[in-house]
Each structure stands twice: as C-alpha cells, then as structure tokens.
C-alpha positions as CSV (number, residue, x, y, z in Angstrom):
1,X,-12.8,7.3,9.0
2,X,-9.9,8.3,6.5
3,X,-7.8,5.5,4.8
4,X,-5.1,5.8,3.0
5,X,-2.8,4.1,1.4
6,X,0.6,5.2,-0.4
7,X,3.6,4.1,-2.0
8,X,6.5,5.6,-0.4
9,X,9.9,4.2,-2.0
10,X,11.7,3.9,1.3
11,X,10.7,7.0,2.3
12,X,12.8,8.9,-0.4
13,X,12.1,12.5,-1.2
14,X,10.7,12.6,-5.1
15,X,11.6,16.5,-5.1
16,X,15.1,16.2,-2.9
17,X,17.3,13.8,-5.4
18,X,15.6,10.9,-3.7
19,X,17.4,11.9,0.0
20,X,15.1,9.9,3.2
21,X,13.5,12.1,4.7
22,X,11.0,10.6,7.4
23,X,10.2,14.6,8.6
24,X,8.8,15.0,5.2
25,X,6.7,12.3,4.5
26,X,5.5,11.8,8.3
27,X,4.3,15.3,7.9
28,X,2.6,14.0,5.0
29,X,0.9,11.2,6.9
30,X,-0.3,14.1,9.7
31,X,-1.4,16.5,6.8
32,X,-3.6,13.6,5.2
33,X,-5.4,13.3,8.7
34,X,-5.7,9.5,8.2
35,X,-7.1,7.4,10.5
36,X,-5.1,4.1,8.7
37,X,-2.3,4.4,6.6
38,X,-0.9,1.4,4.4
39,X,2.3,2.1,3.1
40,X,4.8,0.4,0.7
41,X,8.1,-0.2,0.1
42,X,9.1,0.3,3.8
43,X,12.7,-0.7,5.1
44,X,13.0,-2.5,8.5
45,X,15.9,-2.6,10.9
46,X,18.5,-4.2,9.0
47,X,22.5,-4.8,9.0
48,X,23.1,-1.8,6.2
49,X,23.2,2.1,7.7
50,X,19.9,3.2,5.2
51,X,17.9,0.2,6.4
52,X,16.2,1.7,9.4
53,X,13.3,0.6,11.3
54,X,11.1,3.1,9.2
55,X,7.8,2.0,10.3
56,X,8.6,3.1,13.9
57,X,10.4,6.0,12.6
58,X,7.1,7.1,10.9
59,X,4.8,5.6,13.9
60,X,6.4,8.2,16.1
61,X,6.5,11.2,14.2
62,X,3.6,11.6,12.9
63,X,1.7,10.7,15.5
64,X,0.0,7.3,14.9
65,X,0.6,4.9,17.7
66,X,-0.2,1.4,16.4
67,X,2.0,0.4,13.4
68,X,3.3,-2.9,11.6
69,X,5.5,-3.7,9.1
70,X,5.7,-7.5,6.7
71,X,8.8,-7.7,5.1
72,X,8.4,-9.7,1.7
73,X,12.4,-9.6,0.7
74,X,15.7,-9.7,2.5
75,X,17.9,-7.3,0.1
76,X,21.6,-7.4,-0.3
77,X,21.9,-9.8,3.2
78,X,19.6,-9.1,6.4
79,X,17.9,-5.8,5.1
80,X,14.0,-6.0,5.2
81,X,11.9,-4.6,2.9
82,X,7.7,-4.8,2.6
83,X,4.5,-3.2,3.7
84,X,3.6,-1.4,6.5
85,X,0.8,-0.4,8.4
86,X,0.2,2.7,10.9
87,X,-3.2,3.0,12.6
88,X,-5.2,5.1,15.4
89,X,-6.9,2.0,16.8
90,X,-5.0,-0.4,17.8
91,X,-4.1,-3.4,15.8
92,X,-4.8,-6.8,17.2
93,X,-3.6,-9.4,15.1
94,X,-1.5,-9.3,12.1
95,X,-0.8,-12.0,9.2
96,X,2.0,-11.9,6.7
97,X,0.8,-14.3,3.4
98,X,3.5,-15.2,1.0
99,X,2.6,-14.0,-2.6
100,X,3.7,-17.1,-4.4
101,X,6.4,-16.6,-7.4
102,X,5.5,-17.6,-10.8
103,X,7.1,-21.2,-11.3
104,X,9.2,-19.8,-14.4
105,X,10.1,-16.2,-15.4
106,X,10.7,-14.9,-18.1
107,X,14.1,-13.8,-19.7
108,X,14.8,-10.2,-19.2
109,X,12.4,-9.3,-17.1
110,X,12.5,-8.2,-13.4
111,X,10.8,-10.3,-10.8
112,X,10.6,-9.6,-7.0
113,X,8.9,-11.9,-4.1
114,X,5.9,-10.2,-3.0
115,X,3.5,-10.7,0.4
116,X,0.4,-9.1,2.1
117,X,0.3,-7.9,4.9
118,X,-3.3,-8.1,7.0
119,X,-4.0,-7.0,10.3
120,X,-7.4,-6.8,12.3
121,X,-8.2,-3.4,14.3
122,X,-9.6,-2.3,16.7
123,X,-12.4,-0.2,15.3
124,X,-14.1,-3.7,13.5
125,X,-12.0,-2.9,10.5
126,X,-9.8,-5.9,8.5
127,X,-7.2,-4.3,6.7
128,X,-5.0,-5.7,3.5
129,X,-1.8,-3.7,2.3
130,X,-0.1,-5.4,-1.2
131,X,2.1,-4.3,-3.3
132,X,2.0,-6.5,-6.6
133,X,4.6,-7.4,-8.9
134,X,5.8,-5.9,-12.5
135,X,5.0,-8.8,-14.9
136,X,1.8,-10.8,-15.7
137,X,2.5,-13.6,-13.8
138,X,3.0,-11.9,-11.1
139,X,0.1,-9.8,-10.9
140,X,-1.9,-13.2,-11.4
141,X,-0.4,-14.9,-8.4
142,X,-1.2,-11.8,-6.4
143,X,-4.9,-11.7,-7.6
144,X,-4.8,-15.4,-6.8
145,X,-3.4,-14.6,-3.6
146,X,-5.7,-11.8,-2.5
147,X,-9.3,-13.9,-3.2
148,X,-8.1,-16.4,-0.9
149,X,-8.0,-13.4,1.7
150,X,-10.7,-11.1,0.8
151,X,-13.4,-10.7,3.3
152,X,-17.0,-9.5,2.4
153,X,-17.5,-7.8,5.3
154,X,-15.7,-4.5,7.0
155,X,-13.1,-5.3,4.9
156,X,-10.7,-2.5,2.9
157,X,-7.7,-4.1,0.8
158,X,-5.1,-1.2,-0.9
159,X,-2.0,-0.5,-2.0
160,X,0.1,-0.4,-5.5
161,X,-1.5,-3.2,-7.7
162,X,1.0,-1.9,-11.0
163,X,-2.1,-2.1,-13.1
164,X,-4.6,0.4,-14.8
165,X,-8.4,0.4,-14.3
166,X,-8.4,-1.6,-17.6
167,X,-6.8,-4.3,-16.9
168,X,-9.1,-7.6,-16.7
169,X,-6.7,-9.0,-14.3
170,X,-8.0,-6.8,-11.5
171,X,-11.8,-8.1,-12.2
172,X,-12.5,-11.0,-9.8
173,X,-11.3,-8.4,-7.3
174,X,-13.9,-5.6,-8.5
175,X,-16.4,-8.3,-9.0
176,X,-15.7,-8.9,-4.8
177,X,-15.1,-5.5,-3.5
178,X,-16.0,-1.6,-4.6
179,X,-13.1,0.2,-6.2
180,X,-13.2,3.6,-4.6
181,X,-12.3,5.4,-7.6
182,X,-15.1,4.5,-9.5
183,X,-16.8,7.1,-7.6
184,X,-15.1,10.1,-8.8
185,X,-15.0,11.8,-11.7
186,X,-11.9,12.2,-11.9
187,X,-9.1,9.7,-13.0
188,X,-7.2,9.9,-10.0
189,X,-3.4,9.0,-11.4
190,X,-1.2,8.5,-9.1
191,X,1.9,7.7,-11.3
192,X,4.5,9.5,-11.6
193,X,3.9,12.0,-8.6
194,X,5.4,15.0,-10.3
195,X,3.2,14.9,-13.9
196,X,0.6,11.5,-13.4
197,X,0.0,9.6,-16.3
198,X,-1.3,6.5,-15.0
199,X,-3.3,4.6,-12.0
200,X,-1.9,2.2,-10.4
201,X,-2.9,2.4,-6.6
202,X,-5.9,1.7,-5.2
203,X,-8.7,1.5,-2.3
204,X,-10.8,-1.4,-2.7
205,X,-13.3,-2.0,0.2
206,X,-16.3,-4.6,1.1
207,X,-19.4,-3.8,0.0
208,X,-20.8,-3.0,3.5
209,X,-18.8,-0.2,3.9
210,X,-20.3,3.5,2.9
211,X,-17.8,5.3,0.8
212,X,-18.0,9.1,1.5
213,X,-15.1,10.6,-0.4
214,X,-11.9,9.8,-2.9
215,X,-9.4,11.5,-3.5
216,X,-5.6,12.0,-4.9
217,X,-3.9,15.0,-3.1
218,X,-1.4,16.7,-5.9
219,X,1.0,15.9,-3.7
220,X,4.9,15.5,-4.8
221,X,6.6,13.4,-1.9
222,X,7.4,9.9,-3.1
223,X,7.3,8.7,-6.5
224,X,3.4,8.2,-6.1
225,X,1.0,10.2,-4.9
226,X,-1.3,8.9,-2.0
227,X,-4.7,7.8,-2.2
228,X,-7.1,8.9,0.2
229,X,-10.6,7.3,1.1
230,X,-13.3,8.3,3.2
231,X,-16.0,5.8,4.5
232,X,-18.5,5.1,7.3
C-alpha cells in the first residue's frame, strides 16, 4: 500500500504564478499511484469564487473515490480551509480534534488555529492528517494534541509538522511511532519544492506496520514536494 501525504497550498501551481490548477495536481495524485493521500491546506465550498469544494474537485479527477475534508479555520467570512483526506478504501468514520491555541501569543508573530483530521478505513488502517503551526507554542500544543490520538497499532499519522528532524519537540512522537525517513539515506527535503532546503513533512507510522519504501519525488507542483511511503 502507498501513502502519501503532501502539502498543497490550495492547490496553487508553484511553477504557474501560483494559478489553481486541480488538472495539475490531481494528475499528481494519479502519477504517485497512492493508495491514501493526506493533503493540506485544502479549501472547501465557501461564500468567496476561489473557495471551492477542492477535496471533491480532486476526489473526482484523479480517480480516488472516498475523500474527506476538516476544516480548522473559517477565512475572510464562511471560507473553509484544513486537511483533507482521499482514499481507495472506503473511509468509515472520521474525527475532526481541535488543536488547542496557545493561551498567549507572542507579539509579532503569526498564529493560526490548527485541527487533525482522523478517519478509520476500510483496509484496517487509522489514518491522522495535521498540519502544525509556525511558532513553538504551537508546535507543542500540536504534539500535545497528537499523543492523545496516536494509536500503536495499524496506525500512520502525516502531514507538515513545520519542524526539522532535529527538533526535540517531535521526540515523544518518534519515541511512539517510526519516522519513515529514518530509513533512507537520503535527507528527503521537501521545502521549498523548487531548490529543498529543509524537512518539514513527514510519514510517521505504528510500529506494526512494515515499511517497504520512502521517498521524495523531485516534483515541482505545490510549494512542497510530496512524501511518499510504502508499507505492508
């Protein structure tokens, strides 16, 4: 089975001046040959012309005939935005959990309300999709957050995390799951899509799960590149 997951910034083309384009990046999806896809920074259906429903949008056109979408924000008015999730097998129950803001922020610095989204397949599989804030705090409710989720069993949690490898914050997550890219040699950046110098998206999964392959495909579609897993 292939996972992946992959940051898409609304579905804006990184190499057309940022123009949606849901041809292009369901195309990606079909080209990845993933089984589940968890996707980020997904508009839904909302009261502005650019907010579509774009996890349908992508559902249909690349050929993946469960999907879901978690908004965490309302932008501007009614405008969704979240994480998403497209799948093969079908998706039989789905959870949004609030990502709790910090109870102070600091000056200067930009903050945005953050959720999960988790849904339980089909195929056995529990699946977690996050996208974690900017700052510190943030990143330590999300961790937070996530143990209270994580599941030691058939269990795969991804998405952008905004932190490197390095960064102790991510231990108690590493110390619960297996991070995928610890078993390839190479670094796997995903950030920025057109010249990586960082990695900030990941594929953790539960420790029962056999881990066949990782990879990052050089792919320059969305301001990330996607990460793609294989596993038994």
């Amino acid at each position: 089975m292939k996972i992946m997951t992959f940051n898409t910034q609304h579905c804006a083309s990184y190499r057309n001046g940022l123009k949606i384009d849901f041809d292009l990046f369901a195309d990606t999806i079909r080209k990845a040959d993933a089984d589940v896809v968890g996707l980020n920074e997904i508009r839904g259906k909302g009261e502005r012309e650019d907010y579509e429903a774009q996890t349908e949008i992508l559902s249909a056109r690349s050929g993946m005939p469960y999907s879901c979408f978690a908004p965490a924000i309302l932008v501007r008015g009614n405008n969704p935005y979240g994480n998403a999730l497209l799948s093969k097998y079908e998706i039989l129950h789905t959870e949004k959990i609030m990502i709790p803001d910090p109870p102070t922020r600091v000056e200067g610095c930009r903050y945005e309300t953050r959720c999960i989204l988790k849904a339980r397949l089909a195929c056995g599989l529990t699946v977690a999709v996050v996208h974690v804030g900017l700052n510190p705090d943030e990143m330590e409710c999300a961790v937070n957050t996530l143990m209270e989720q994580i599941e030691d069993e058939r269990f795969v949690l991804m998405g952008d995390f905004n932190m490197t490898p390095d960064d102790p914050l991510l231990a108690p997550i590493k110390d619960r799951l297996v991070d995928t890219a610890t078993l390839s040699d190479d670094p796997l950046l995903s950030f920025p899509s057109d010249k990586p110098t960082c990695k900030i998206d990941y594929i953790f999964t539960s420790r029962d799960l056999r881990v066949r392959s990782v990879c990052v495909p050089e792919w320059v579609v969305s301001d990330h590149r996607p990460v793609i897993v294989e596993i038994e």
